[in-house]
CHARMM internal coordinates of N, CA and C (Angstrom, degrees):
IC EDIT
DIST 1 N 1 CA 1.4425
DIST 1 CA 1 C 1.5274
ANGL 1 N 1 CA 1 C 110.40
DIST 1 C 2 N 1.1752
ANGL 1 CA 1 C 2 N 119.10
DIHE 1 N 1 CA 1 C 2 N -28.87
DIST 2 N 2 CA 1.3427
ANGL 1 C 2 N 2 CA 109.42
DIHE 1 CA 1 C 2 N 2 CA -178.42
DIST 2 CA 2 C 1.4845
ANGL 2 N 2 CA 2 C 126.30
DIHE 1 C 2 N 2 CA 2 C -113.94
DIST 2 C 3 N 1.8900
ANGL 2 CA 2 C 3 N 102.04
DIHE 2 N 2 CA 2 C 3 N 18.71
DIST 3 N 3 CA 1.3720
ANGL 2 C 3 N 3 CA 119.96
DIHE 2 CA 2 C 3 N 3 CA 153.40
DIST 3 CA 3 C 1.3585
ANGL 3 N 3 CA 3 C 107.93
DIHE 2 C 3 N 3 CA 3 C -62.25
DIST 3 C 4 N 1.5972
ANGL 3 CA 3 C 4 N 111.27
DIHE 3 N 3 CA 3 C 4 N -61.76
DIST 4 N 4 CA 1.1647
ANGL 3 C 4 N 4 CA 142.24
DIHE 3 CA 3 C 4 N 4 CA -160.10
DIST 4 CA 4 C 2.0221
ANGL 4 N 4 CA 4 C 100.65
DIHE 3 C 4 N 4 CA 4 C -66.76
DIST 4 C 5 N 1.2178
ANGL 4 CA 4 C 5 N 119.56
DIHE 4 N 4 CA 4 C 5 N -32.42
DIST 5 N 5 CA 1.5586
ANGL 4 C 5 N 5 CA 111.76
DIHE 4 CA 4 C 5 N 5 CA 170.07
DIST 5 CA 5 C 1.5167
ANGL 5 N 5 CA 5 C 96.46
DIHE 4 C 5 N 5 CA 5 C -68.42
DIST 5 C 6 N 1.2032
ANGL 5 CA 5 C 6 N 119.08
DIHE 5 N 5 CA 5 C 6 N -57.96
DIST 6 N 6 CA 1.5200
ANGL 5 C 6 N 6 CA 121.43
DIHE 5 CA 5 C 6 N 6 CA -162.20
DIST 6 CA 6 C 1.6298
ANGL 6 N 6 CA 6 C 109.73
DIHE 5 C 6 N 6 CA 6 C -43.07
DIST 6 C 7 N 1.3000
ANGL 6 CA 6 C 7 N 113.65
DIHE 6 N 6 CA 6 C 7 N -57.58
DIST 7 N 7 CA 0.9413
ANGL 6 C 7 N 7 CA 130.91
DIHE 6 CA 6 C 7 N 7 CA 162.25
DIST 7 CA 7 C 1.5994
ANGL 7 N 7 CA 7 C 111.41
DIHE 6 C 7 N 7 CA 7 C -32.55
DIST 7 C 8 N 0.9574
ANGL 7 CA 7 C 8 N 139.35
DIHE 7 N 7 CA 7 C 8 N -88.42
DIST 8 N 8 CA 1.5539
ANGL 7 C 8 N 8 CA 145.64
DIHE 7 CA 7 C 8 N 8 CA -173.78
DIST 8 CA 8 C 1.5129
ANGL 8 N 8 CA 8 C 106.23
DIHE 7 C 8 N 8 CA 8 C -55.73
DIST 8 C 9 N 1.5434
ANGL 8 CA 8 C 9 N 129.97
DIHE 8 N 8 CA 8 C 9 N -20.34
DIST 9 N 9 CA 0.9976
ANGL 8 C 9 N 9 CA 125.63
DIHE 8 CA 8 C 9 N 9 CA 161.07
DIST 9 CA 9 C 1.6288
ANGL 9 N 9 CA 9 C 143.22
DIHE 8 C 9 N 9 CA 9 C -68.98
DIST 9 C 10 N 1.6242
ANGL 9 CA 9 C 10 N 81.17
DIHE 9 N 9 CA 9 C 10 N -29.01
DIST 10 N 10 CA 1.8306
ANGL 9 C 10 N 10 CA 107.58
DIHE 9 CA 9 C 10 N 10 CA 156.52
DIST 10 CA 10 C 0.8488
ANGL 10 N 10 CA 10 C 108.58
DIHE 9 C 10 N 10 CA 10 C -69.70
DIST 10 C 11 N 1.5653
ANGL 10 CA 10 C 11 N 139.94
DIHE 10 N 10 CA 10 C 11 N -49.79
DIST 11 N 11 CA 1.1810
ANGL 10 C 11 N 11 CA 143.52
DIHE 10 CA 10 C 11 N 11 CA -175.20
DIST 11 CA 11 C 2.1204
ANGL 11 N 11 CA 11 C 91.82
DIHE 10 C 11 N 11 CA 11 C 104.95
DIST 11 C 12 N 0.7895
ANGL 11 CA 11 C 12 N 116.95
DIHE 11 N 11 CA 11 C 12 N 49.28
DIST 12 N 12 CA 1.4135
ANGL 11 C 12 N 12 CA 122.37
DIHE 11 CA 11 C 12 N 12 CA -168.06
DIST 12 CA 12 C 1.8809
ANGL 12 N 12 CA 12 C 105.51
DIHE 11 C 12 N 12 CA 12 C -126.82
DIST 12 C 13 N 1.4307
ANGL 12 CA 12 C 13 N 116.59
DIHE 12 N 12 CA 12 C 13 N -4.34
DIST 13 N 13 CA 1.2748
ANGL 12 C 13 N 13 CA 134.62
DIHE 12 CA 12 C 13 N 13 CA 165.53
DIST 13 CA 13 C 1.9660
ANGL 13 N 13 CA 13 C 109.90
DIHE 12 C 13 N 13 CA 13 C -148.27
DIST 13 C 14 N 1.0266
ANGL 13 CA 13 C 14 N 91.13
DIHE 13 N 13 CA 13 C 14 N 130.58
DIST 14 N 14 CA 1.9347
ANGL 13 C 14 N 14 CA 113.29
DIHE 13 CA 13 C 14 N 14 CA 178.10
DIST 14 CA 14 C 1.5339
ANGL 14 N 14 CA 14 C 106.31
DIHE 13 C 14 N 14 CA 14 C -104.44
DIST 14 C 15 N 1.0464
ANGL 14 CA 14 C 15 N 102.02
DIHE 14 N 14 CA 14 C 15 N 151.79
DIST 15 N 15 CA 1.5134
ANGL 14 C 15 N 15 CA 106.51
DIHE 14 CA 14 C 15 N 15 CA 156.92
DIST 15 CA 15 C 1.1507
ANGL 15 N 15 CA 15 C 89.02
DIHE 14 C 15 N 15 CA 15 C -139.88
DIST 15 C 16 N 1.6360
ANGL 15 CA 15 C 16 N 88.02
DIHE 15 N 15 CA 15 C 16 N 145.68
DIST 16 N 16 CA 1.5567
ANGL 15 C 16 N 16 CA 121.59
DIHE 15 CA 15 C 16 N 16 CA -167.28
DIST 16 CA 16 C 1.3433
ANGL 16 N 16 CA 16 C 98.96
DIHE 15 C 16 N 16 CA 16 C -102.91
DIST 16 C 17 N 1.9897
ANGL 16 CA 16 C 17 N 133.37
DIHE 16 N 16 CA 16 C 17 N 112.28
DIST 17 N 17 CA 1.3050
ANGL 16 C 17 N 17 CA 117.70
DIHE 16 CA 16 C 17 N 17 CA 179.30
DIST 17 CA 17 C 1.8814
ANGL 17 N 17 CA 17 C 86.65
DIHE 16 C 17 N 17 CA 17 C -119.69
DIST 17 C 18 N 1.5076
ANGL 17 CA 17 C 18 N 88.01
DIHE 17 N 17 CA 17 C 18 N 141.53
DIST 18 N 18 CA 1.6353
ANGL 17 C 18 N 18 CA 107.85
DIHE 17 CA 17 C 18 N 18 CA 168.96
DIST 18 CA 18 C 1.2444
ANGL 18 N 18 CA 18 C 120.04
DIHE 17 C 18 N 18 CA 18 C -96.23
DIST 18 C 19 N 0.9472
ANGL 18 CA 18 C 19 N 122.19
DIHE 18 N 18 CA 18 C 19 N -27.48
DIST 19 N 19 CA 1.3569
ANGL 18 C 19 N 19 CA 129.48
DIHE 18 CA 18 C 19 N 19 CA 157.78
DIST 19 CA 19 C 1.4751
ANGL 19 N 19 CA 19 C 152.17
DIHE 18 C 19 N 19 CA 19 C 172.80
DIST 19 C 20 N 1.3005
ANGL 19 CA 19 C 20 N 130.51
DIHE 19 N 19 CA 19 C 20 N 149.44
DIST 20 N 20 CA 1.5217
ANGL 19 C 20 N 20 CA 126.67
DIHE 19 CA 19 C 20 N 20 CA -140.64
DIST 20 CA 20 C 1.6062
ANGL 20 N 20 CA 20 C 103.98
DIHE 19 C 20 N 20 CA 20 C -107.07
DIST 20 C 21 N 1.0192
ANGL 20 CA 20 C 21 N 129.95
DIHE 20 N 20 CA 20 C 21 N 103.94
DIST 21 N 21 CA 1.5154
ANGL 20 C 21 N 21 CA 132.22
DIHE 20 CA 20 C 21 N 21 CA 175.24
DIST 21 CA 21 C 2.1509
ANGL 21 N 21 CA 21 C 107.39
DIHE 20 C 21 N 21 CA 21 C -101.09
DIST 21 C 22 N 1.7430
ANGL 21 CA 21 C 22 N 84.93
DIHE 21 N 21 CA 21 C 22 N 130.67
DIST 22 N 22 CA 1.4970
ANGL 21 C 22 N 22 CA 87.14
DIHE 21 CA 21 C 22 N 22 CA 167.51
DIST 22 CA 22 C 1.1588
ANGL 22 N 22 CA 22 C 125.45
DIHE 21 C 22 N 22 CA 22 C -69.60
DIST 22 C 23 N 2.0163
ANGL 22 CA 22 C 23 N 125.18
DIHE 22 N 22 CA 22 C 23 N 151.38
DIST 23 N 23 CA 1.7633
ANGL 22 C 23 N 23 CA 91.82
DIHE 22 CA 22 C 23 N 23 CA 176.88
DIST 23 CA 23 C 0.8589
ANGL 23 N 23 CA 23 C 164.91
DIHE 22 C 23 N 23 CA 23 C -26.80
DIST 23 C 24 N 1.6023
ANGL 23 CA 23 C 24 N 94.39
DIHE 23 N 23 CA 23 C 24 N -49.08
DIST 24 N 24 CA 1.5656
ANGL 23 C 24 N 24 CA 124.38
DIHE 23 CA 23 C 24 N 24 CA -167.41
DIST 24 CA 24 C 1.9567
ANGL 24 N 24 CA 24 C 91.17
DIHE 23 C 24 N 24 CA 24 C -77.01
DIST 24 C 25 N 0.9914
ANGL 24 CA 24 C 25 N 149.68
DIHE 24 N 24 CA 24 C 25 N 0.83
DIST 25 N 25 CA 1.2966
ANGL 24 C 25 N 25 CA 152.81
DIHE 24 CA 24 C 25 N 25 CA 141.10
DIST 25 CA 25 C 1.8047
ANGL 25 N 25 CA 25 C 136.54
DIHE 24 C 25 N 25 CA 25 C -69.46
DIST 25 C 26 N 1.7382
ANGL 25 CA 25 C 26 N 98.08
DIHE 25 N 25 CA 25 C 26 N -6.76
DIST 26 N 26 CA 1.3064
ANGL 25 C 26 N 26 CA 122.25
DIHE 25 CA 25 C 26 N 26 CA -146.12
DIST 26 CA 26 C 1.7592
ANGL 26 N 26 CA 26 C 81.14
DIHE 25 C 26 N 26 CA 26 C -67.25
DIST 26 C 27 N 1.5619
ANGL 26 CA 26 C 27 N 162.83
DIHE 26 N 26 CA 26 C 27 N -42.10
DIST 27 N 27 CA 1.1888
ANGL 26 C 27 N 27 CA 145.24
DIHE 26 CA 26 C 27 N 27 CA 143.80
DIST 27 CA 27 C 1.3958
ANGL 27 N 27 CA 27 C 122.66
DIHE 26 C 27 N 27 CA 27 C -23.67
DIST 27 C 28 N 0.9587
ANGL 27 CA 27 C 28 N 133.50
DIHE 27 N 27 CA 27 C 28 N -37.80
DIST 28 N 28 CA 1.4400
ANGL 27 C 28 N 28 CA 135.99
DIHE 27 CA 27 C 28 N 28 CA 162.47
DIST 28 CA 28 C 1.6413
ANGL 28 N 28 CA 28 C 112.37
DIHE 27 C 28 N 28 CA 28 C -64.74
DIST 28 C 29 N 1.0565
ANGL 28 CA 28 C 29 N 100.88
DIHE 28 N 28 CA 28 C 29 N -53.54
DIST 29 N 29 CA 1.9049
ANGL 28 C 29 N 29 CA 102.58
DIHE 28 CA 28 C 29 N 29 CA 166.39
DIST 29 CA 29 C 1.3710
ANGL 29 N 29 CA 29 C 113.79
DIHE 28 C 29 N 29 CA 29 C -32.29
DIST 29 C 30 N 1.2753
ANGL 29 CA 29 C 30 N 103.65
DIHE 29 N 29 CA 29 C 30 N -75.94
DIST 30 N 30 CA 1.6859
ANGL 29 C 30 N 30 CA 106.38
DIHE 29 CA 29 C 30 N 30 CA 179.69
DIST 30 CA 30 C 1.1513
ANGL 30 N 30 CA 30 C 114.73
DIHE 29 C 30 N 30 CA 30 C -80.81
DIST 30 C 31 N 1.0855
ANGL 30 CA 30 C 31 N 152.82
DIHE 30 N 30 CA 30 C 31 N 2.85
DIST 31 N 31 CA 1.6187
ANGL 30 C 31 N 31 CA 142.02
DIHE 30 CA 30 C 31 N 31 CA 136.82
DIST 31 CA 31 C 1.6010
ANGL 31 N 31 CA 31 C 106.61
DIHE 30 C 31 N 31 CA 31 C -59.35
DIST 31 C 32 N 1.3842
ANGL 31 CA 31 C 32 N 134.45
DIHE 31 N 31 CA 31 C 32 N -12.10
DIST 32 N 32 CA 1.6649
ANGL 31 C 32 N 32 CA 129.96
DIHE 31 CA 31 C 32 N 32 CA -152.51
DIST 32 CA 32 C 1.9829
ANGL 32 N 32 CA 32 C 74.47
DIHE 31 C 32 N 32 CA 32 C -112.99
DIST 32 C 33 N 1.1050
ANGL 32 CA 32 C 33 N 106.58
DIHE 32 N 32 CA 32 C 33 N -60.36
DIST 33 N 33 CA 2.0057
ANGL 32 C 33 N 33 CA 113.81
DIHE 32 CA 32 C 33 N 33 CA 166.28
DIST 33 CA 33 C 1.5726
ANGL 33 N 33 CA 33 C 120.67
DIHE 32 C 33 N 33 CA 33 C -31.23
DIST 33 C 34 N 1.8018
ANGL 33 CA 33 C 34 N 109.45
DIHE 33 N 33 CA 33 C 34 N -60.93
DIST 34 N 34 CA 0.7562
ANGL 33 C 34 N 34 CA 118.23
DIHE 33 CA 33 C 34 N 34 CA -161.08
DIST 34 CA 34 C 2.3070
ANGL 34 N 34 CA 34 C 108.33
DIHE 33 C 34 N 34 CA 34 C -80.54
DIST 34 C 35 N 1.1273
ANGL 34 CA 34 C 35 N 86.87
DIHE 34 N 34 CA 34 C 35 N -4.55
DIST 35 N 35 CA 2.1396
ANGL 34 C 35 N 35 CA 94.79
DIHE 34 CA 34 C 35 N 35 CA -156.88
DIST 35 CA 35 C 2.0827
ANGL 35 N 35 CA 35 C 81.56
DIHE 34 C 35 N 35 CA 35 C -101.44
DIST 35 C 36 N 1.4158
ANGL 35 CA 35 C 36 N 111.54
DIHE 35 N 35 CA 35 C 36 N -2.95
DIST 36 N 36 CA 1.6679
ANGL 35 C 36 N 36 CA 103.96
DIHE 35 CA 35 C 36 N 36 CA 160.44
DIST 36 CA 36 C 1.7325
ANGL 36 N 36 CA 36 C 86.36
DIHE 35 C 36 N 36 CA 36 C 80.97
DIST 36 C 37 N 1.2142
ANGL 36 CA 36 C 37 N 127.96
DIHE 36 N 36 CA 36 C 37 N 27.49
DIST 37 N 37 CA 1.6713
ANGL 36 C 37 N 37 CA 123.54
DIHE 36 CA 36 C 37 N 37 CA -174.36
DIST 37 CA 37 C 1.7312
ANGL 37 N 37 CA 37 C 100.73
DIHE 36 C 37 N 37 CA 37 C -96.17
DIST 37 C 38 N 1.0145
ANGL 37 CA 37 C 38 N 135.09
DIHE 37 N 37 CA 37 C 38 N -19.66
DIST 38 N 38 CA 1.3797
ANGL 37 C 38 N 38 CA 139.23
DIHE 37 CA 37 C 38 N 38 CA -153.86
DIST 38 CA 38 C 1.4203
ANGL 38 N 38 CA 38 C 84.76
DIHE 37 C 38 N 38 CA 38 C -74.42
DIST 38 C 39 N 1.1263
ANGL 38 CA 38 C 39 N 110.99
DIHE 38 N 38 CA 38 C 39 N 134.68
DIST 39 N 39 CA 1.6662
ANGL 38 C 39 N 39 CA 123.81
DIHE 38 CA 38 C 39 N 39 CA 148.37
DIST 39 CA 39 C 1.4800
ANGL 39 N 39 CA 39 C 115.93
DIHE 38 C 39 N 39 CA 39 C -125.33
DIST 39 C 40 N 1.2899
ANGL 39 CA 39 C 40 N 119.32
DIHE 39 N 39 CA 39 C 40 N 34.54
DIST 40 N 40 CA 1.5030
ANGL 39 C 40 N 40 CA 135.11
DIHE 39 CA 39 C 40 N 40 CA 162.23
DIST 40 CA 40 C 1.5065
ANGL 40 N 40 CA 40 C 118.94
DIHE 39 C 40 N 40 CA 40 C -176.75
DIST 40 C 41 N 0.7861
ANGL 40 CA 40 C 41 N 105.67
DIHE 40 N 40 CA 40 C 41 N -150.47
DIST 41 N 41 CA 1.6035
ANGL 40 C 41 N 41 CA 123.01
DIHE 40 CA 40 C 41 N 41 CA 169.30
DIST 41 CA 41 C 1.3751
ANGL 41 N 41 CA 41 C 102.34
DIHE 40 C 41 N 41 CA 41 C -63.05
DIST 41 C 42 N 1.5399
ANGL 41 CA 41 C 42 N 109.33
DIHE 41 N 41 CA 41 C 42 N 135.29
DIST 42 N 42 CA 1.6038
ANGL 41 C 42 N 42 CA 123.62
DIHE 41 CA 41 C 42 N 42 CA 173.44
DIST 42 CA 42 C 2.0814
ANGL 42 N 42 CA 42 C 89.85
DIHE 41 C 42 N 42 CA 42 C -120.30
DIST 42 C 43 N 1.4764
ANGL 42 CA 42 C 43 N 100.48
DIHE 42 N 42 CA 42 C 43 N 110.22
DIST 43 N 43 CA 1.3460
ANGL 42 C 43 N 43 CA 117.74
DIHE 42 CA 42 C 43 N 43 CA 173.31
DIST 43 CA 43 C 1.6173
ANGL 43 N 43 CA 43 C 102.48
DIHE 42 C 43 N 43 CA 43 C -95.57
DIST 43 C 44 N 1.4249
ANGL 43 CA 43 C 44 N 118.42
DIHE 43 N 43 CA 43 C 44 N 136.85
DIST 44 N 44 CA 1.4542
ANGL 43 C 44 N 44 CA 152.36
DIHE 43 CA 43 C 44 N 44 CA 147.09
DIST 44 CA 44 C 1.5524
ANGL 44 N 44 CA 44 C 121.21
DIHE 43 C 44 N 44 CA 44 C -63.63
DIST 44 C 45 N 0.8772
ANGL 44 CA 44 C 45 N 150.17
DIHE 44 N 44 CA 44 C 45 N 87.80
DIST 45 N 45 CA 1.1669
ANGL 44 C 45 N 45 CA 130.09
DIHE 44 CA 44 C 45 N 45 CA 178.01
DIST 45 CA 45 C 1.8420
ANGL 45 N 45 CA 45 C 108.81
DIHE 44 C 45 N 45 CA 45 C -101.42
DIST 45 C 46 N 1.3463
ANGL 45 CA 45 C 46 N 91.56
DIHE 45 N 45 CA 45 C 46 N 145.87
DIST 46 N 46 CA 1.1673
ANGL 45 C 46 N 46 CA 95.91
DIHE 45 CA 45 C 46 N 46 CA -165.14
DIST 46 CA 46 C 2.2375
ANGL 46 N 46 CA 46 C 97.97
DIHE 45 C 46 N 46 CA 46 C -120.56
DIST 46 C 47 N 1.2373
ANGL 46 CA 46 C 47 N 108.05
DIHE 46 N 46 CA 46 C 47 N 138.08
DIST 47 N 47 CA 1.5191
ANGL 46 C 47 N 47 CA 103.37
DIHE 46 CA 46 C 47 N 47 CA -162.00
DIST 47 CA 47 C 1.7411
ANGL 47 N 47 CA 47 C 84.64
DIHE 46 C 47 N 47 CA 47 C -73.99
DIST 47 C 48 N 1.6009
ANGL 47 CA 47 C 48 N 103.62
DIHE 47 N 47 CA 47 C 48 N 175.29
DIST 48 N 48 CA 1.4496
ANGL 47 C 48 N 48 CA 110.10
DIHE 47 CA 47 C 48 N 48 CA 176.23
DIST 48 CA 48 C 1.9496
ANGL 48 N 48 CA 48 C 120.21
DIHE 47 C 48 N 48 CA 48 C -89.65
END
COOR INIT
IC SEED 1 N 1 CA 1 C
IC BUILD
């Protein structure tokens, strides 16, 4: 795990996110997951 920070801190690894859904959307997440549409990371956000 902390190859992998180092890494993204160089900027020598990316993550690629496709897209960020709020919780209260978290069914839409996995239907956007589940329909094979993701071309990165499918983020959750959760409020604080």
């Amino acid at each position: 795990m902390v190859l992998l920070a180092g890494l993204i801190d160089e900027g020598r690894l990316r993550v690629q996110i496709d897209r960020i859904f709020p919780f209260d959307q978290i069914d839409a997440a996995f239907a956007h997951l589940e329909a094979g549409h993701a071309k990165g990371k499918v983020v959750v956000q959760m409020s604080a």
